[in-house]
C-alpha positions as CSV (number, residue, x, y, z in Angstrom):
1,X,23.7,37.3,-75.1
2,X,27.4,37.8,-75.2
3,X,28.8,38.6,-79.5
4,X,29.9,35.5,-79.8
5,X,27.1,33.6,-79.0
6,X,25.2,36.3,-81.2
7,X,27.9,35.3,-83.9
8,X,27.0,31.4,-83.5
9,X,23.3,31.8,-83.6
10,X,23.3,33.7,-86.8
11,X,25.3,31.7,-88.2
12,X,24.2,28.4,-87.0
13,X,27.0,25.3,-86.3
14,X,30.5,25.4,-86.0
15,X,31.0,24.8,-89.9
16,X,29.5,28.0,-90.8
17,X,26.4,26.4,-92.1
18,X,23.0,28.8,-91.9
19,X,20.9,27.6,-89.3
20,X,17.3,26.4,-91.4
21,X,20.2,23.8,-92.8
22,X,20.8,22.8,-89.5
23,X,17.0,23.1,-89.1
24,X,16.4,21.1,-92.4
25,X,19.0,18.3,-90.7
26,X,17.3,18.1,-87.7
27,X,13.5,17.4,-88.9
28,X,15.4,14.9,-91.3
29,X,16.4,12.8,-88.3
30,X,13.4,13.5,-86.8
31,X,11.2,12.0,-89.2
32,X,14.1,8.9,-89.4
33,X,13.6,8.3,-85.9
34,X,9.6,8.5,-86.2
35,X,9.8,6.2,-89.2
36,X,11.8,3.7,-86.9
37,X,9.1,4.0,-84.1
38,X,6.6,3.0,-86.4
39,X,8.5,0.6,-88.3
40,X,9.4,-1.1,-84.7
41,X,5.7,-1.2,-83.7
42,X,4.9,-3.1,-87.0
43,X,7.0,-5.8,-86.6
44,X,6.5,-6.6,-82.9
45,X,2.8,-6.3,-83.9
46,X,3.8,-9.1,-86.0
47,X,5.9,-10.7,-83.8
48,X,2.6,-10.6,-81.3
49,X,0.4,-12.4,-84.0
50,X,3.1,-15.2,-84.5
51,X,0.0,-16.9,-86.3
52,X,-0.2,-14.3,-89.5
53,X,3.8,-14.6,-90.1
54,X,3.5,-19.1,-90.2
55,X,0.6,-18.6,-92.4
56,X,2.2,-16.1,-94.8
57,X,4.8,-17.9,-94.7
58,X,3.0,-21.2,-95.3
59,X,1.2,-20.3,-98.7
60,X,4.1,-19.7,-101.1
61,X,5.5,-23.0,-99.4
62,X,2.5,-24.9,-100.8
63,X,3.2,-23.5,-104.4
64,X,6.5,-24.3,-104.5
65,X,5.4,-27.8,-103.6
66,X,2.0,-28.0,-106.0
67,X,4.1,-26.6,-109.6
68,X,7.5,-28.8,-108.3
69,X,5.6,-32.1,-108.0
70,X,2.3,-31.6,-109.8
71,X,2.9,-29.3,-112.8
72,X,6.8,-30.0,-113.3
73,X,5.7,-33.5,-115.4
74,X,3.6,-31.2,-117.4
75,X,5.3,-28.4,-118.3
76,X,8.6,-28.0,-120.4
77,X,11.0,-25.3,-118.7
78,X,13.2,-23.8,-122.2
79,X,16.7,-24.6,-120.0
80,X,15.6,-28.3,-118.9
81,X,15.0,-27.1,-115.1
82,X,11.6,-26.4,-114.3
83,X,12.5,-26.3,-110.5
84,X,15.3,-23.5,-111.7
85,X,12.7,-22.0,-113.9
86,X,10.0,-22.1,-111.2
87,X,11.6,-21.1,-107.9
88,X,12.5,-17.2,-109.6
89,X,8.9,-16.7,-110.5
90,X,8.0,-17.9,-106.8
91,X,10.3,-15.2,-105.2
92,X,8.3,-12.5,-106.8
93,X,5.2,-13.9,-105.8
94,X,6.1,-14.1,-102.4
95,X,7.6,-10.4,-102.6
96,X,4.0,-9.3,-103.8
97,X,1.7,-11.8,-101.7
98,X,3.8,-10.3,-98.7
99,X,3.3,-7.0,-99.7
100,X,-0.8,-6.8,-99.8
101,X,-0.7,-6.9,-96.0
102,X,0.3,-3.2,-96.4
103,X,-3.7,-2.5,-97.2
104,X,-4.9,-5.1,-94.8
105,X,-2.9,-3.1,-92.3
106,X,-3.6,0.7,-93.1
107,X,-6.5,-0.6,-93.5
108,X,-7.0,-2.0,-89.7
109,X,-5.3,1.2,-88.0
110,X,-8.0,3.5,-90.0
111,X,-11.1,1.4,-88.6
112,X,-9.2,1.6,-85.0
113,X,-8.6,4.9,-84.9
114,X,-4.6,4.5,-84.3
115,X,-3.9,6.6,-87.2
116,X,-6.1,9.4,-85.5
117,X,-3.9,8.9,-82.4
118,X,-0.7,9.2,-85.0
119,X,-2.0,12.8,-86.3
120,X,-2.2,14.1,-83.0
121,X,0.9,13.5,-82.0
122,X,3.7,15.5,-83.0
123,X,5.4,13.1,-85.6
124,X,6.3,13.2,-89.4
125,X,3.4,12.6,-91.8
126,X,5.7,10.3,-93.5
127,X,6.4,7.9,-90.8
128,X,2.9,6.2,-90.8
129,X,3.5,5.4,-94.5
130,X,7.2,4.7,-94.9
131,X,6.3,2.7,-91.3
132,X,4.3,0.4,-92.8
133,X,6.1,-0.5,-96.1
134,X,9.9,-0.9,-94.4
135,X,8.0,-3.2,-91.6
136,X,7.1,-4.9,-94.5
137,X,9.8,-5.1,-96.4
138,X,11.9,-6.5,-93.2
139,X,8.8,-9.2,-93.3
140,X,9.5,-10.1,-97.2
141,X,13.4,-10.8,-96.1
142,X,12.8,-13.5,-93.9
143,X,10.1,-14.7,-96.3
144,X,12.3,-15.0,-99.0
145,X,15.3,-16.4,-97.3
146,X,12.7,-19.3,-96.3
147,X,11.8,-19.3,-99.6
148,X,15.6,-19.8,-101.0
149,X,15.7,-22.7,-98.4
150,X,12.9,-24.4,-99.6
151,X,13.6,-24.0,-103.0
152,X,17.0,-25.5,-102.4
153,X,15.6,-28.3,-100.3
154,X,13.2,-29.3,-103.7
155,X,16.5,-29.1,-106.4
156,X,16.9,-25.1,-107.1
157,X,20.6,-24.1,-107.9
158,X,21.9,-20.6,-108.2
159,X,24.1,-20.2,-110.9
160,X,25.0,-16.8,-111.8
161,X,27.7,-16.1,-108.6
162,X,27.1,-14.6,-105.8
163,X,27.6,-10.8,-107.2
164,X,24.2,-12.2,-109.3
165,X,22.4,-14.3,-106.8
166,X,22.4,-11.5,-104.4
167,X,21.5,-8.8,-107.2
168,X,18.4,-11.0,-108.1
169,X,17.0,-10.9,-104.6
170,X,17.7,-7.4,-104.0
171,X,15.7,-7.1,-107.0
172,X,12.6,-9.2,-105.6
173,X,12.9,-6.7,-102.4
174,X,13.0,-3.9,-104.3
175,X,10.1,-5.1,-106.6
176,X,7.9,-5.8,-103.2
177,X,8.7,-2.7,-101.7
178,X,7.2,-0.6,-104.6
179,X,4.1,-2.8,-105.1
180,X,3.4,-2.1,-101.3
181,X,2.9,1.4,-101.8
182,X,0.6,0.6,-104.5
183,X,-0.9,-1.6,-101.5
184,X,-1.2,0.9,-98.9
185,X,-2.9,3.4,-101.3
186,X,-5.7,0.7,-101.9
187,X,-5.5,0.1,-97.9
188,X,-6.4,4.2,-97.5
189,X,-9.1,4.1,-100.0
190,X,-11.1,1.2,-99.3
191,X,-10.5,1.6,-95.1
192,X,-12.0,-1.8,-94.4
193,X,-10.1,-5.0,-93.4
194,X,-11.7,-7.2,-95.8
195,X,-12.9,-5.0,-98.6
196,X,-8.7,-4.7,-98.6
197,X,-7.7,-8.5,-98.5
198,X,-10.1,-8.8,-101.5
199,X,-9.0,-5.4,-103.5
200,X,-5.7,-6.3,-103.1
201,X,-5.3,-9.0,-104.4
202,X,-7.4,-8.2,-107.1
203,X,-3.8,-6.8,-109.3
204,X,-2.1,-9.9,-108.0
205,X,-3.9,-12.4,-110.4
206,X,-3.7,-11.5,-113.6
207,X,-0.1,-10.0,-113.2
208,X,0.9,-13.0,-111.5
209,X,-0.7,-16.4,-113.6
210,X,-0.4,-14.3,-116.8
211,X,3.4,-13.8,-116.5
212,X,6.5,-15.8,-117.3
213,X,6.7,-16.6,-113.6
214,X,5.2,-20.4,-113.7
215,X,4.9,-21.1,-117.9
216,X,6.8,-20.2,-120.6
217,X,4.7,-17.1,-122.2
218,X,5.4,-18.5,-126.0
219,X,2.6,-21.0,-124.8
220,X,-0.1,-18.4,-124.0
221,X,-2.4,-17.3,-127.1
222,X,-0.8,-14.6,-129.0
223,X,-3.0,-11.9,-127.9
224,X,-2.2,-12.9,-124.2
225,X,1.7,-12.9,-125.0
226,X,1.2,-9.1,-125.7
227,X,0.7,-8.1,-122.6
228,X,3.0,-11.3,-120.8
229,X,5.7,-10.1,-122.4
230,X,6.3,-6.4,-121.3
231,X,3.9,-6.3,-118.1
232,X,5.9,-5.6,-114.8
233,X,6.0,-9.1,-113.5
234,X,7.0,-10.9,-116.2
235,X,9.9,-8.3,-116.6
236,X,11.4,-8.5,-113.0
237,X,10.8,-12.6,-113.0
238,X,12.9,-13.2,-116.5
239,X,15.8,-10.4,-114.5
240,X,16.0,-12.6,-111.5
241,X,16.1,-15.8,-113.7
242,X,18.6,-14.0,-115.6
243,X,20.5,-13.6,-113.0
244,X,20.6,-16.9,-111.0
245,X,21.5,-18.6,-113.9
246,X,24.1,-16.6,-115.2
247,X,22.4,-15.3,-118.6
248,X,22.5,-12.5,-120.0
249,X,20.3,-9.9,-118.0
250,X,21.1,-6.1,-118.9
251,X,18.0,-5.9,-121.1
252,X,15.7,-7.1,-118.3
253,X,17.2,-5.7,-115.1
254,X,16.8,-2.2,-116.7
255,X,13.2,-2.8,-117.7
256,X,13.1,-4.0,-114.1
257,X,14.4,-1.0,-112.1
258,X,12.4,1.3,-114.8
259,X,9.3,-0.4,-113.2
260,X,9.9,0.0,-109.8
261,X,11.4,3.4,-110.2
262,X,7.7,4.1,-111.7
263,X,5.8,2.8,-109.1
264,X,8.0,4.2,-106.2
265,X,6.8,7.7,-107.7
266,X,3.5,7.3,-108.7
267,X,2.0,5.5,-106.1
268,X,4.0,6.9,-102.9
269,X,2.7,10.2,-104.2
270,X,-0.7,9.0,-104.5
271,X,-0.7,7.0,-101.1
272,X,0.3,10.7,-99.5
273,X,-1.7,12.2,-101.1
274,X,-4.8,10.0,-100.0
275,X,-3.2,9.5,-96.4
276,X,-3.6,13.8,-95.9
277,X,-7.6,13.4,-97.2
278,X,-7.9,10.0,-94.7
């Protein structure tokens, strides 16, 4: 090897940098390019099954639906809209609903023996997990632009601008995104198609029906209003409300982002940690 190629290796590229940055650079894209591999085989997995994206799609059309012509008669909205109360509420749900095919998924590849396959291959650890939850999160885009159609279609109305209106989506995706982790660590533990459906959506109900997404929580019974009030859904549904009508929203966006902030750590930890015992 002449000096200066003795030069270069020791001190790595061009720049001068030392080479395990170079090194530390190169697994980086690595693992991007193995999350993208997985990520692509996700979606045209559900691109295959055209049947589980119509139906996913069809249930939070059915809601909007039931609460805009069943329960709007019954049920006074504080600003006089209850389709402009309603439709936030419904964007979160559909963010979360999406996002519980994360277990239902992990779950499947464990009983098939595809995540056996993965280990053996000489991939990033991460890339089965982040995989999963970005597929999923390109899935809850389309399901939520639908969803802003629809809603439009039955009388919803953005009025905050469209600085806000985009800022309260981005919050719904960001809001799905960290409950999927959550998701995919109950897909790892239970490691059964249906035991995951079930356990999934287990957290969904009472975080869901006993929030501010569909009712006003000043009409739940006071002890129930204790936990409405601060609980993580009810928190990012009055920060997206906030922010398509135009309120004030500082106070709940924060509380928002403090949320998903908190279950981006804990549970992408914990879904690692029980992916490496899988």
């Amino acid at each position: 090897m002449s000096a200066v190629g003795s030069l270069e290796h020791a001190v790595g590229a061009p720049g001068g940098q030392l080479p395990d940055a170079a090194e530390s650079r190169g697994r980086f894209r690595l693992a991007l390019a193995d999350i993208g591999g997985v990520t692509r085989r996700n979606l045209l997995r559900t691109i295959r099954t055209p049947r589980l994206l119509v139906f996913s799609s069809i249930q939070p059309v059915m809601f909007v639906l039931l609460f805009r012509y069943v329960f709007a008669g019954a049920i006074h909205a504080p600003n006089g809209s209850y389709v402009d109360y309603l439709m936030p509420g419904i964007f979160v749900q559909t963010a979360l609903f999406g996002g519980a095919s994360t277990a239902v998924g992990l779950a499947a590849d464990l009983q098939g023996g595809i995540i056996d396959r993965f280990r053996s291959l000489p991939m990033a650890r991460s890339a089965v997990l982040a995989g999963r939850t970005v597929a999923d999160l390109l899935r809850n885009i389309f399901v939520l632009v639908l969803m802003v159609v629809v809603g439009m279609l039955v009388g919803f109305r953005f009025h905050g601008g469209l600085g806000h209106d985009l800022a309260s989506l981005g919050i719904v995706l960001l809001f799905g995104y960290a409950f999927s982790w959550l998701f995919a660590t109950i897909g790892l533990l239970v490691r059964d198609p249906e035991t995951a459906q079930i356990a999934g959506f287990l957290p969904l109900f009472p975080l869901v029906f006993a929030s501010s997404a569909f009712v006003p929580v000043e009409t739940m019974p006071g002890w129930l209003q204790a936990f409405a009030n601060v609980q993580p859904v009810s928190v990012t549904v009055n920060a997206v409300r906030a922010l398509a009508s135009g309120a004030p929203a500082e106070h709940w966006v924060w509380q928002s982002l403090v949320w998903i902030a908190g279950f981006l750590v804990v549970f992408a930890v914990l879904a690692v940690r029980q992916y490496r015992r899988v």
